[in-house]
N, C-alpha and C positions, 0 to 999 in steps of 0.2 A: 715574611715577618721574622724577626730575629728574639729568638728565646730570653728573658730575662738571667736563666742560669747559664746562656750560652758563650762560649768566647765570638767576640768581635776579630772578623777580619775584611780587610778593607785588598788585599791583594788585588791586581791585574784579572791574576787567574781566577779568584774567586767571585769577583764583579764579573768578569765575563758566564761562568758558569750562572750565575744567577739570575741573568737575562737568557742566557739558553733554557735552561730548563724552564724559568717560567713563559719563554716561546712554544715550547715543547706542551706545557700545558693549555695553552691558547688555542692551539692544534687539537686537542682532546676530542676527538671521538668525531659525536657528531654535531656538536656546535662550530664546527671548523667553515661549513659553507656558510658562516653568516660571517665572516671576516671578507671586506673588502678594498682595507685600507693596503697601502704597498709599504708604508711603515708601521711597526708594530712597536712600543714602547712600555716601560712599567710605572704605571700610573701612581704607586705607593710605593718606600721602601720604609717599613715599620720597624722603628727598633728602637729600647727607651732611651730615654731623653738625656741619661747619667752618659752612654754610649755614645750621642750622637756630638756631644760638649767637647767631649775627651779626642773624638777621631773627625773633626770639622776637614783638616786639611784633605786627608784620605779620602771620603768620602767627596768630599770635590774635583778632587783628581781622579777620582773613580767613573763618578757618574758627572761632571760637566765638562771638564776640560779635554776627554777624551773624546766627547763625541762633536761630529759636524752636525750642527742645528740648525745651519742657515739658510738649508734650504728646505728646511721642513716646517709649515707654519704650525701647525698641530701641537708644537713643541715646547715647552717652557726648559729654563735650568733647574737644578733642584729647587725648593726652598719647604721651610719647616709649616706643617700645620696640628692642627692643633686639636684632638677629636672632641665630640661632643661630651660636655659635663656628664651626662650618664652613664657614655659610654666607660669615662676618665674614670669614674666614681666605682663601677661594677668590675674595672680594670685593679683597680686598688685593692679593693677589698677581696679579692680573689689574692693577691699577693698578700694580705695580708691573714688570710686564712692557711695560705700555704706554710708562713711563718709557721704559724703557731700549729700547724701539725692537725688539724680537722678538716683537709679536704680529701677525698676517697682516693686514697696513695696507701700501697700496702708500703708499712713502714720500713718492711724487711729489703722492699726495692729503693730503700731512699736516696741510696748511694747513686744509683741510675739517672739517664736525661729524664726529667718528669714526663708523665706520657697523657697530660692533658696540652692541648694546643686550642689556641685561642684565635676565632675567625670573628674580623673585624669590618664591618663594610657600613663607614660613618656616612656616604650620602642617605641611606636609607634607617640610618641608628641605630642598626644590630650589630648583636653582638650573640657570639654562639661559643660552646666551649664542648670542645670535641675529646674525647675519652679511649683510644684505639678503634677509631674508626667512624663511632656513633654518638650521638650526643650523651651527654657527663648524663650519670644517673640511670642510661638505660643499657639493657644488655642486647650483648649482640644477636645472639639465640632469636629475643624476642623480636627485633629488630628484625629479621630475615621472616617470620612468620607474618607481623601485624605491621613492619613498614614504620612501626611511630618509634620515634627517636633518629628517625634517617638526617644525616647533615645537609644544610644546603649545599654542598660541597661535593657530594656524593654522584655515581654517574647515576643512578635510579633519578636521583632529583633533577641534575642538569637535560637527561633526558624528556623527562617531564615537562621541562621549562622551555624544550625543544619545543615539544608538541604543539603546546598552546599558543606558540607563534604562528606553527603552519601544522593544523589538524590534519589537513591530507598528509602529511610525512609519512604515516602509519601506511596508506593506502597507495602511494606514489612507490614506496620502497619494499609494502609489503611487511613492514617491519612486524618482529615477533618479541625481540629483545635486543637491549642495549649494542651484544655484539656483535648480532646480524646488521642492526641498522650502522657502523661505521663500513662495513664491507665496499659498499658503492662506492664510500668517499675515498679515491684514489690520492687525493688530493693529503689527506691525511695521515697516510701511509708513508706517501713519497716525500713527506712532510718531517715526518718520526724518524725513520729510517736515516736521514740525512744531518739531522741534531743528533741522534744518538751517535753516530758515527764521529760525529764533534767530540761528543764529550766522552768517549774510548765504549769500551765491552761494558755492556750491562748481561744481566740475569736476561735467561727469557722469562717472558711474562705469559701467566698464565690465561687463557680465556676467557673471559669473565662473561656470565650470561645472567642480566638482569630480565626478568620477564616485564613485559610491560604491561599485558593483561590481567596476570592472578597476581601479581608482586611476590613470585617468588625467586629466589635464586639459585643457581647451582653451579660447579665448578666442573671445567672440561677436567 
């Protein structure tokens, strides 16, 4: 999704990186063994509608003309849609709170990229509004103790979402938390490793241990 304060770029490089990383995210963890298509493609590219008028041609050079589609049926070219009235409506009004300066933005950081982000997913008409990390409104603190305000976004959640497709996961892998359960997936790693390598030096990343029995967290 593209930020409404953000600059627009329609580059090569940038269209490419944007499918990389969000491949790299598809890959995530342990949802990665339920993929078993041989093409991988992005289903949305979100970004408002003043944006999308102004950079028609880039945007189709970016994402249709560049790619071969004809041998993939799974595939359409781009074309515009349109989200649900309420999603549209709670999308507004959110922008138009920002305007006027009464959504929870400490005003001394106004100068800043704003650091709420907004998770859209119209086949199911939600809409979520994420705050460094956790859902707008709640803190993080709380968040790692009682679990409520976690994103659907989150790997506590996706893992979760794991589970309840295949409850033996926990028993087949032994699993205790988030980062024990990617260990097995070889498939994931050798996955990561080889996009990152694409898109140059990244940080290392630190460990991350979601428990999946108490819901607590801690950091290696």
């Amino acid at each position: 999704m593209i930020k409404k304060d953000s600059p627009f770029c329609s580059s090569v490089s940038c269209s490419d990186k944007l499918l990389l990383i969000s491949l790299i995210g598809i890959f995530k963890g342990i949802i990665s063994d339920l993929i078993e298509l041989e093409f991988i493609g992005l289903d949305y590219l979100i970004l408002p509608q003043d944006k999308f008028e102004r950079n028609k041609v880039a945007i189709t050079r970016c994402f249709d003309k560049r790619l071969n589609l004809k041998n993939i049926d799974l595939c359409q070219l781009i074309r515009v849609l349109k989200a649900p009235n309420s999603i549209s409506c709670n999308y507004y009004e959110l922008l138009k709170d920002k305007k006027l300066g009464i959504l929870e933005i400490d005003r001394k950081k106004i100068k800043r990229a704003n650091e709420l982000s907004i998770i859209c997913i119209p086949e199911f008409n939600q809409l979520e509004i994420v705050n460094k990390g956790v859902k707008n409104g709640h803190n993080f603190k709380s968040v790692i103790k009682t679990t409520n305000g976690i994103s659907i976004l989150s790997k506590y959640s996706m893992m979760m979402k794991r589970i309840q497709l295949e409850p033996q996961l926990i028993l087949n892998y032994h699993i205790e938390n988030y980062y024990k359960g990617k260990l097995p997936n070889n498939c994931y790693f050798e996955e990561r490793s080889k996009f990152k390598s694409i898109l140059g030096e990244w940080p290392q990343d630190i460990a991350d241990y979601v428990d999946i029995h108490t819901n607590k967290k801690s950091t290696k």
